[in-house]
C-alpha positions as CSV (number, residue, x, y, z in Angstrom):
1,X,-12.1,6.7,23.1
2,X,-14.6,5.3,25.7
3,X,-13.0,2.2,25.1
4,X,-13.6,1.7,21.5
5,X,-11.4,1.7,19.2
6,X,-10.8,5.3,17.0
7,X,-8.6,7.1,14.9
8,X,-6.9,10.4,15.4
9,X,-6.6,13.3,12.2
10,X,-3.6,15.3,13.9
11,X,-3.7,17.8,10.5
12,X,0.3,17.3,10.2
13,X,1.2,17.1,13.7
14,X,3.1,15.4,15.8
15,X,4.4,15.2,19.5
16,X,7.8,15.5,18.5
17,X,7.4,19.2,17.9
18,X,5.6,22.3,19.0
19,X,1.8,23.2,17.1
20,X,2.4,25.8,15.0
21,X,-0.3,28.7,15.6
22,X,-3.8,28.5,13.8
23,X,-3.2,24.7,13.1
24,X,-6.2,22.7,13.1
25,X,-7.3,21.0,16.9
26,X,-6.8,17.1,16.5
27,X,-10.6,15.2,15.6
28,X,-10.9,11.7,17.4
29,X,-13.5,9.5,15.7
30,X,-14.8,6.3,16.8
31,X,-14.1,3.5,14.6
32,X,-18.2,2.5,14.4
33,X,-18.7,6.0,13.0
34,X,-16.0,5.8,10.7
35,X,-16.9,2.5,9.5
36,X,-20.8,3.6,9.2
37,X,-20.0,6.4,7.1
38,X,-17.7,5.0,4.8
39,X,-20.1,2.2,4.2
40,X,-23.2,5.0,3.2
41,X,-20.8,6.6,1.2
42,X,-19.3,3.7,-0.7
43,X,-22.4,1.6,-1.4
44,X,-20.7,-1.0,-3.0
45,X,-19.3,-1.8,0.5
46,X,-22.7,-1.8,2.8
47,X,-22.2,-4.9,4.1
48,X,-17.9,-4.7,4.4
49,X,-15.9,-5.3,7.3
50,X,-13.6,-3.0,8.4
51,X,-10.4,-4.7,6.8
52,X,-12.5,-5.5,3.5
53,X,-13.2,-0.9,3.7
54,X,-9.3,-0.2,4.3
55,X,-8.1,-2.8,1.9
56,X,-10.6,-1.2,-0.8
57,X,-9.3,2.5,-0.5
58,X,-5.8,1.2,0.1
59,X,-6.3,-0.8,-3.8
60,X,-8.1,2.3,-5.0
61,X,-5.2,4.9,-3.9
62,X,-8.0,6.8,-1.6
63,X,-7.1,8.1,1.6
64,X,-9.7,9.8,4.5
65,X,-9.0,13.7,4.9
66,X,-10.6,15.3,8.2
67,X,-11.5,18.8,8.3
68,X,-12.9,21.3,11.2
69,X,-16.6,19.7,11.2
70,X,-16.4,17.3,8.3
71,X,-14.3,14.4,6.5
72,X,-14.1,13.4,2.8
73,X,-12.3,10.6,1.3
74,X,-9.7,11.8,-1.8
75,X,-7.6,10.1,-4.1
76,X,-4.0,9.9,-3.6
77,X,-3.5,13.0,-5.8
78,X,-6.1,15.2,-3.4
79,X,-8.4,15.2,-6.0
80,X,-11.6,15.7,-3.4
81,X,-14.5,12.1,-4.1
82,X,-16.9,12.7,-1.9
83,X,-17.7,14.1,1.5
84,X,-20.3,14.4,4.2
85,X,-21.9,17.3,3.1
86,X,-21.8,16.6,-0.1
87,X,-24.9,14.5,-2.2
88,X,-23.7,11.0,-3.3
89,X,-20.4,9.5,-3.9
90,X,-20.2,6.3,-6.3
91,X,-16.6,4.6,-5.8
92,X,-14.0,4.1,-8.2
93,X,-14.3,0.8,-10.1
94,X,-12.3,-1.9,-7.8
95,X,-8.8,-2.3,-8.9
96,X,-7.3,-5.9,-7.9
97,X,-6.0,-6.2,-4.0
98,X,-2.5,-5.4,-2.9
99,X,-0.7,-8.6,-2.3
């Protein structure tokens, strides 16, 4: 994405088959934004890398979920933590690294 690196939310897509009608566009975000937001969010983390951010909500079974104009990050189970229109979100105690 203008030769930064980004991620792509393709809502259960993918080029091997045909979108199904009424399914959600794909949303590109840049990695800086990603990275900025998750670090406001999770304030723990402010001064986190980017490895240090996906290790933490990799341990903590949390996963990024993109909507039409907004993102949130959930728990494994779906169970919705916090998202950008939402007030604060305080993390889940650390749980110890995957090895």
């Amino acid at each position: 994405m203008n030769n930064r690196p980004g991620y792509r939310c393709r809502h259960g897509h993918t080029s091997a088959r045909t979108r199904p009608l009424g399914l959600a566009k794909n949303i590109y975000v840049r990695e800086d934004r990603i990275l900025g937001e998750l670090r406001c969010r999770l304030p723990d983390l402010a001064a986190a890398d980017g490895a240090e951010l996906a290790d933490y909500l990799w341990a903590n079974g949390l996963r990024i979920v993109c909507a039409d104009s907004h993102w949130s990050i959930q728990s494994r189970s779906a169970q919705p933590l916090g998202s950008n229109t939402g007030n604060g979100l305080k993390p889940p105690a650390p749980q110890s690294k995957r090895l």
